[in-house]
C-alpha positions as CSV (number, residue, x, y, z in Angstrom):
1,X,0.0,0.0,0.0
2,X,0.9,3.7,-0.2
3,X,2.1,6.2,2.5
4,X,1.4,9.5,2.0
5,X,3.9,11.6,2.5
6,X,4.8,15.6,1.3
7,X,8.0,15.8,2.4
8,X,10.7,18.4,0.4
9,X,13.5,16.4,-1.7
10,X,16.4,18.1,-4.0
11,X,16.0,16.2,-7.7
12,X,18.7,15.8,-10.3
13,X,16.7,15.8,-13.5
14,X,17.8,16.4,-16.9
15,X,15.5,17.5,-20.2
16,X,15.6,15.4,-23.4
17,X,13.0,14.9,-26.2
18,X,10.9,17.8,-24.8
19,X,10.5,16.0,-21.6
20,X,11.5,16.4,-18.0
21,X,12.9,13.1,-16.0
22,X,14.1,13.0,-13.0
23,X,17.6,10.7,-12.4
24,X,18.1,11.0,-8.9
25,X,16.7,12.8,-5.5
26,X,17.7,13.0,-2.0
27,X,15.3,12.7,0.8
28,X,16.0,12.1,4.3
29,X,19.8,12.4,3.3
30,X,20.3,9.6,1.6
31,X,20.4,9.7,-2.6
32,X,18.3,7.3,-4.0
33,X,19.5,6.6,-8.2
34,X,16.4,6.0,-10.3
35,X,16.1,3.0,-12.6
36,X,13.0,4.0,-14.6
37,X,10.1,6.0,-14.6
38,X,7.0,3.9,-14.8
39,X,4.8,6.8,-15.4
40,X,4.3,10.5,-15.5
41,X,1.5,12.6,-15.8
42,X,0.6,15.9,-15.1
43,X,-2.0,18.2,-13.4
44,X,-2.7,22.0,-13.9
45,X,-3.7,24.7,-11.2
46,X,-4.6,27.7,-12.6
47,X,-2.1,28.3,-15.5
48,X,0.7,26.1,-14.1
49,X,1.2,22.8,-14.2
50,X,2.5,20.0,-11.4
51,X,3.9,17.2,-13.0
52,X,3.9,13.6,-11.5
53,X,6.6,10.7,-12.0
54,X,5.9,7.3,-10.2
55,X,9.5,6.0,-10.0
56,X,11.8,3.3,-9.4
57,X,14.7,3.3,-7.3
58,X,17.7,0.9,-7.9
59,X,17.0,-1.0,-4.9
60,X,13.1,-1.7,-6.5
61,X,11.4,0.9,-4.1
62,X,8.6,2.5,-5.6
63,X,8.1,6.4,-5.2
64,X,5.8,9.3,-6.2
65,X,7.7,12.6,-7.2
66,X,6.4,15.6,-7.8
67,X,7.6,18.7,-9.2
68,X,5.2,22.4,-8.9
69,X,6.6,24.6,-11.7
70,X,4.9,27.6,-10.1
71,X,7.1,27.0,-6.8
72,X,9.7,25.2,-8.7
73,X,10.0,22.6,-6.1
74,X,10.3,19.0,-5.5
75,X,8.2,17.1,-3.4
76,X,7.7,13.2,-2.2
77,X,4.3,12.6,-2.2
78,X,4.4,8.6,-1.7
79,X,6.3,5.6,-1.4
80,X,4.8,2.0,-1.4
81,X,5.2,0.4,1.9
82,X,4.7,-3.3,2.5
């Protein structure tokens, strides 16, 4: 199942083929490297948008990222808990 969390995480992403993906974060100060993205998606408020990853770390832990261009921040906003 899914935690809900909102907690604040620095992102290393990079922008290829028109599209942002993140590679790595840091939360709780500990850098998890991301294997994939297993989906992305977006939502606007008002005339900005928050975009949405739902990624994969290399040790198979499964996250929700998200990144508010209005505040340009990164935030955690789940993480699948067993």
């Amino acid at each position: 199942m899914y935690q809900d969390l909102n907690d604040p995480i620095e992102v290393i992403a990079i922008f290829a083929e028109h599209q942002l993906k993140p590679v790595r974060f840091k939360w709780r100060e500990r850098v998890h490297k991301i294997s994939r993205v297993t989906g992305s998606w977006k939502k606007f408020e008002g005339e900005y948008i928050v975009r949405y990853f739902a990624v994969v770390d290399e040790e198979t832990n499964v996250f929700q990222l998200m990144y508010n261009e209005r505040l340009t921040d990164w935030t955690i906003c789940k993480i699948w808990v067993e």
